[in-house]
N, C-alpha and C positions, 0 to 999 in steps of 0.2 A: 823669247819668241822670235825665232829666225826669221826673219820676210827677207827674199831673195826675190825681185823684180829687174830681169834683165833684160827687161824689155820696154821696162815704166809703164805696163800697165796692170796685170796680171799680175799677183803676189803667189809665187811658187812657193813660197813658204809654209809653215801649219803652224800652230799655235804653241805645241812643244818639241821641245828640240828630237827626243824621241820619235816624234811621227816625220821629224822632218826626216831623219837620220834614216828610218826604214824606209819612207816613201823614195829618196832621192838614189837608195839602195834596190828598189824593186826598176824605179826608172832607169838606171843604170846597166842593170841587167836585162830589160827593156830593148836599151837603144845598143846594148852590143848584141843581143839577139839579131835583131832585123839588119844591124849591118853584117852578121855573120851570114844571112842569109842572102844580101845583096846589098852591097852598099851602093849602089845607084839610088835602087827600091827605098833605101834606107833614110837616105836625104831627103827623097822626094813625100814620102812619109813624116820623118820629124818634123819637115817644115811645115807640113800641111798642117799635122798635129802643134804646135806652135802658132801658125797662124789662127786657125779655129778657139785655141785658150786665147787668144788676145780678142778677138771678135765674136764673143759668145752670143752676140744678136743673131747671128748665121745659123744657128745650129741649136740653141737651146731656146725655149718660149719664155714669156716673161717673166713669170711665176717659177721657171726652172732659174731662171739667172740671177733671183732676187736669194735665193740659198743652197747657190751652187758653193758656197765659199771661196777658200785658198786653198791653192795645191797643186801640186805635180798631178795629181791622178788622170787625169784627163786623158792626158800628153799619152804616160804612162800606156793605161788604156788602151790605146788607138794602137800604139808600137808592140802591146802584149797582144791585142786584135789580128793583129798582121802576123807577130809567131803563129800566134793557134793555127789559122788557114794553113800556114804550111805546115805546121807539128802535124794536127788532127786530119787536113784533109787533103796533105800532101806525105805525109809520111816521115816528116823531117823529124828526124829523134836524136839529133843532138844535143847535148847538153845545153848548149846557149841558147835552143830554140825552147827545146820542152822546158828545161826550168821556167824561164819567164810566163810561161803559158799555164802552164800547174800553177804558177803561185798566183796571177794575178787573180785565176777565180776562187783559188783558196781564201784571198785574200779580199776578194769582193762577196764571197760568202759568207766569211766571218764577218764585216761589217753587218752584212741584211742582220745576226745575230746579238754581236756586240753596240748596237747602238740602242742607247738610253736617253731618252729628253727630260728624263727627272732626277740625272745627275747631277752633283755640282761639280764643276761647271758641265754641263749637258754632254753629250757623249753623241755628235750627229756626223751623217756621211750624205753625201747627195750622190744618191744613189742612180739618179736620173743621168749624172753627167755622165757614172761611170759604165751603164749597160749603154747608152749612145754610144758611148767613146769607142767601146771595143766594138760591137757594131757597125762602126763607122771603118775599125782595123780590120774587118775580116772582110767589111767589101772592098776597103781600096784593095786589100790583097787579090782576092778574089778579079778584080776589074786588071789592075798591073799585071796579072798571071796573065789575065785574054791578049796583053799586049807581047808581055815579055816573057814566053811559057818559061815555066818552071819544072823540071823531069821530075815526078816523084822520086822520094827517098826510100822509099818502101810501103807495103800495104800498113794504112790507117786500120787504126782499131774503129769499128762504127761504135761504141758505147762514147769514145772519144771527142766524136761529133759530136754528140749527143750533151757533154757538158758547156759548151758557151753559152746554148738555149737555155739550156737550167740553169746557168747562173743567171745570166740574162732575165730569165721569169721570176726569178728570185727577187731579184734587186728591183725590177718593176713593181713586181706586188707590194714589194718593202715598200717603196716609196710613195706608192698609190696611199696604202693604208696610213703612211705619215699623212699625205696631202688630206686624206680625208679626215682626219681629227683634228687638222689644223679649222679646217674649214667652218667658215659660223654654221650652228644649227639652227633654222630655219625654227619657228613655234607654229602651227597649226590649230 
């Protein structure tokens, strides 16, 4: 079970070495994305995305933070956030941008799929951290562009736009409908 806390609070870690090994791989191609496409933007981003995982009172509510878990995803997240804007609604289609941006919502769509709480050992994602996260990446982008324009790359496809939001409502509704079976049933 890798736990990586390089910061002593936050456990960037997952529970097997496989999830660590692709998570820390999606992060990776992540944070070379966003310095491919600015590495000023880029710093000012991880850290932020760093700071926010180590002070998750800022950003997630109480009942979010009690099973957000461990993980990179967050982080991840916020910096796959930041590709999209400029992939999807800047036109950037380079390799280091659109990969990271294709996979993080492939990869946040398969979870709303693949999660089972009647596994052994249970099969869960918090899904909540993870449409913030990117959410939280497409408006710094979005806000850094009004400071620091960025030229587009070329014309965005609008169907392209159009997938953050659906993963997005994906992974909400996943998680609403966990919270809601979690939740005691009242008797009448």
């Amino acid at each position: 079970m890798p736990v990586f806390k390089p910061f002593g609070g936050h456990d960037y870690g997952y529970d097997k070495t496989s999830h660590a090994v692709i998570s820390w791989a999606m992060w990776a191609g992540a944070t070379n994305g966003t310095f491919f496409i600015d590495p000023l933007e880029a710093i000012v981003v991880l850290a932020g995305a760093l700071y926010l995982q180590e002070h998750p009172k800022l950003w997630q509510d109480e009942d979010d933070e009690k099973h957000m878990g461990s993980g990179a995803s967050a982080v991840r997240n916020v910096q796959a956030g930041y590709c999209m804007y400029h992939c999807f609604f800047k036109g950037r289609r380079e390799y280091p941008v659109l990969l990271p941006s294709y996979i993080a919502i492939g990869s946040n769509l398969y979870a709303t799929q693949a999660e089972d709480e009647h596994a052994t050992p249970p099969v869960l994602y918090a899904h909540d951290a993870h449409y913030k996260a990117m959410f939280l990446g497409l408006g710094a982008a979005f806000l850094l562009d009004m400071v620091r324009y960025h030229k587009r790359g070329g014309k965005g496809w609008w169907v392209d736009m159009v997938l953050p939001f659906f993963a997005g409502f994906a992974m909400y509704t996943t998680q609403s409908a966990k919270e809601e079976r979690r939740r005691p049933q009242s008797v009448s």
